[in-house]
C-alpha positions as CSV (number, residue, x, y, z in Angstrom):
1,X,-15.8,-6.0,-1.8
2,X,-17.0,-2.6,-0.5
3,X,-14.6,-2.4,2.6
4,X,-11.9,-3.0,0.2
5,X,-13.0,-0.6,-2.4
6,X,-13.5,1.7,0.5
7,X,-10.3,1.2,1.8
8,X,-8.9,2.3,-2.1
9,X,-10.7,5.6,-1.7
10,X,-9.1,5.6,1.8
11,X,-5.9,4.4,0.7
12,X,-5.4,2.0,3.1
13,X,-2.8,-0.3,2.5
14,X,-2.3,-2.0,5.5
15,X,-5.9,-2.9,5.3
16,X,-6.0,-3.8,1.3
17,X,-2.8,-6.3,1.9
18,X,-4.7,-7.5,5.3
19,X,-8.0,-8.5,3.1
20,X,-5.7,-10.3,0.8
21,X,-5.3,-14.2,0.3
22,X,-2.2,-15.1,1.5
23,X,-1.1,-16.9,-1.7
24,X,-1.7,-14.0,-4.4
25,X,-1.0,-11.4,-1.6
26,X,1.7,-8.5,-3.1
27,X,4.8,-7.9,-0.1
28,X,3.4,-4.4,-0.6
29,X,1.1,-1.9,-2.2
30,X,1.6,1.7,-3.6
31,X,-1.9,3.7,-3.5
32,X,-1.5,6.5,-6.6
33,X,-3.5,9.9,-6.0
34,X,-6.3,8.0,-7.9
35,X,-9.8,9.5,-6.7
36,X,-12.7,6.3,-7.1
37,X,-15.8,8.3,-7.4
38,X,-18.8,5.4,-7.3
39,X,-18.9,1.4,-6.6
40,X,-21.3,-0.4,-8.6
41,X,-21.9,-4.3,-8.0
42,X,-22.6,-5.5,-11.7
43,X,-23.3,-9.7,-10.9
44,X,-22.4,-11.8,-7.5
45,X,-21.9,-16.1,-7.5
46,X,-21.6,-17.5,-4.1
47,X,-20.3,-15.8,-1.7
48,X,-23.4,-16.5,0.9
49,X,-23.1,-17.1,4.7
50,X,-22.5,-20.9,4.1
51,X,-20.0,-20.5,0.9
52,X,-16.1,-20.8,0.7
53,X,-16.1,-18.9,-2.0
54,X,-17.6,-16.3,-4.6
55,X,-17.6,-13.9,-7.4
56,X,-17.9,-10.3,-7.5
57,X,-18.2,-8.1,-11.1
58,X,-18.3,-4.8,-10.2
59,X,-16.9,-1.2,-11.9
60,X,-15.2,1.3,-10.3
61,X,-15.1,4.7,-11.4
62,X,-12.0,6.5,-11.1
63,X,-10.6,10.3,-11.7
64,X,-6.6,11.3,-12.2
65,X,-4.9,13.8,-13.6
66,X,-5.2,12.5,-17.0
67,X,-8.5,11.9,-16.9
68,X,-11.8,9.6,-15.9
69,X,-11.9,5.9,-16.6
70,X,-13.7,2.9,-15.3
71,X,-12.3,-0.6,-13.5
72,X,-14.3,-3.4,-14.3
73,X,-13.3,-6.8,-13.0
74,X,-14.2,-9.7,-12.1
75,X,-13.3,-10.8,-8.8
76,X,-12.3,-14.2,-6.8
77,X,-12.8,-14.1,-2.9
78,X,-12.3,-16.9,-0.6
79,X,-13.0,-17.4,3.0
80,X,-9.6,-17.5,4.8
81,X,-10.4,-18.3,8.9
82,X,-14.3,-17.2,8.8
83,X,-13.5,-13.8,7.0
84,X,-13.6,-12.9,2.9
85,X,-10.1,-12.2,1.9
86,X,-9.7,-11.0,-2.5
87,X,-7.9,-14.1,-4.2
88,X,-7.7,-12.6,-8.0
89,X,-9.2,-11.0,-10.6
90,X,-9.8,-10.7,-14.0
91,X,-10.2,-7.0,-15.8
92,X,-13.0,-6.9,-18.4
């Protein structure tokens, strides 16, 4: 979850579409000029060293031209070949 949001603030698509489960997995991804300004990891299920799967909740906070907001979601990852790949997720 934090490499990915990382990779946002980055804007690193290649990455973002690399961390992605193959079966929800856009063809591409277009980054905006959105600025993420702070993580925060609200609740975690599963996800531990011996799991095939888990759930992250976090918000994001976020800055564009129009304003500040917040993302909060809650996410699906899944282990795809030993590493955590996003499968979905649900905006609250």
């Amino acid at each position: 979850m934090r490499s990915r949001y990382s990779a946002f603030v980055l804007r690193l698509a290649p990455y973002l579409l690399k961390t992605w489960d193959p079966s929800t997995r856009p063809r591409t991804i277009e980054l905006d000029d959105t600025r993420w300004r702070r993580l925060q990891i609200v609740d975690t299920v599963g996800g531990g060293p011996h799991d095939a799967d888990g759930v992250v909740e976090f918000r994001a906070s976020y800055r564009t031209d129009e304003g500040v907001g917040v993302l909060h979601e809650r996410s699906r990852f899944v282990r795809a070949d030993g590493d955590w790949v996003y499968l979905d997720g649900r905006q609250l």
